[in-house]
Structure formats: structure tokens, C-alpha cells
C-alpha positions in Angstrom: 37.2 -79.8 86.2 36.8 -76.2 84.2 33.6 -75.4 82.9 32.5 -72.3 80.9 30.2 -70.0 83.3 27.7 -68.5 81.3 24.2 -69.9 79.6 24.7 -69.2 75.9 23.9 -72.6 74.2 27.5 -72.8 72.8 28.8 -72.8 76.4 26.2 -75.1 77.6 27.6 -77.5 74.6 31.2 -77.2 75.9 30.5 -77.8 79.3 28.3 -81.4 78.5 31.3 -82.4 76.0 34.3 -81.9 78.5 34.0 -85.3 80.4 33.3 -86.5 77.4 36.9 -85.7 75.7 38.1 -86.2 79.2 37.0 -90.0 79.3 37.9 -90.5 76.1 41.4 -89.5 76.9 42.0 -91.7 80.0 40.5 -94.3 77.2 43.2 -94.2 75.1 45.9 -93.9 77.5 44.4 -97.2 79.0 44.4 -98.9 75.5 48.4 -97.6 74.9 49.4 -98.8 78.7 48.0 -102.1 78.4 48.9 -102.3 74.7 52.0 -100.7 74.2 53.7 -100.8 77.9 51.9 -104.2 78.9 51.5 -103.2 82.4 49.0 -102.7 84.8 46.8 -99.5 84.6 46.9 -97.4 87.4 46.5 -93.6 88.5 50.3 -93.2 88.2 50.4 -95.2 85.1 47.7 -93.1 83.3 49.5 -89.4 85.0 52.6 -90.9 83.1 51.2 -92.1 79.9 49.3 -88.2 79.5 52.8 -86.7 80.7 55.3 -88.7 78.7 57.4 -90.0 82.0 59.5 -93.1 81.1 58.7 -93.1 77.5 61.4 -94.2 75.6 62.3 -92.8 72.2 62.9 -95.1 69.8 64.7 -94.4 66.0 63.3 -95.7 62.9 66.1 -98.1 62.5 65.1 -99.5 66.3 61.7 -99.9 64.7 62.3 -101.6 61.4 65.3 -104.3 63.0 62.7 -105.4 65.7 60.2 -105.5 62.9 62.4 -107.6 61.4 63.9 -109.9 63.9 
């Protein structure tokens, strides 16, 4: 993990909220595997989600005729 050397408050702030933005990260790409992918959540499955492997594009019209169906 990067932190910011130094001891000026505003670097001490950054450094504590890092693992913070980091967790909430893996959060959400946990909520859009099992949500969105319905599949299980793994180390590979979370690189993937952050990366964009395998993620399909889909057009509007996709969108609104499974909407629809």
C-alpha cells in the first residue's frame, strides 16, 4: 500500500483514509459480482471486476428488450 511520508496533519489524514477508500472499493466490487455477475467472489473475480476483464457491453436497446421481456 502507498502512504504519504511526512507528518503534516493533512498527510497523516490521507494515510488513515486510504484503507478506508480501499475497503470500500473491494465493497462494491463484491456487491456488483454477486449482484450483477451472480458468481462467486474471489481474488480473481474482484482483480477482474476493478479491471473490466470479461465485462460485456451491452446497447441500450439490449437493455430496454430484456427489460421488457
Amino acid at each position: 500500500m502507498f502512504l504519504l511520508v511526512g507528518l503534516q496533519e493533512n498527510q497523516r489524514q490521507v494515510n488513515r483514509l486510504i484503507p478506508i477508500w480501499i475497503r470500500s472499493i473491494i465493497r462494491q466490487c463484491k456487491q456488483k459480482i454477486l449482484l450483477d455477475q451472480d458468481k462467486e467472489v474471489t481474488v480473481e473475480a474482484i482483480k477482474n471486476t476493478l479491471l473490466g476483464v470479461g465485462e460485456k457491453k451491452k446497447l441500450i436497446l439490449e437493455i430496454f428488450e430484456q427489460h421488457n421481456r
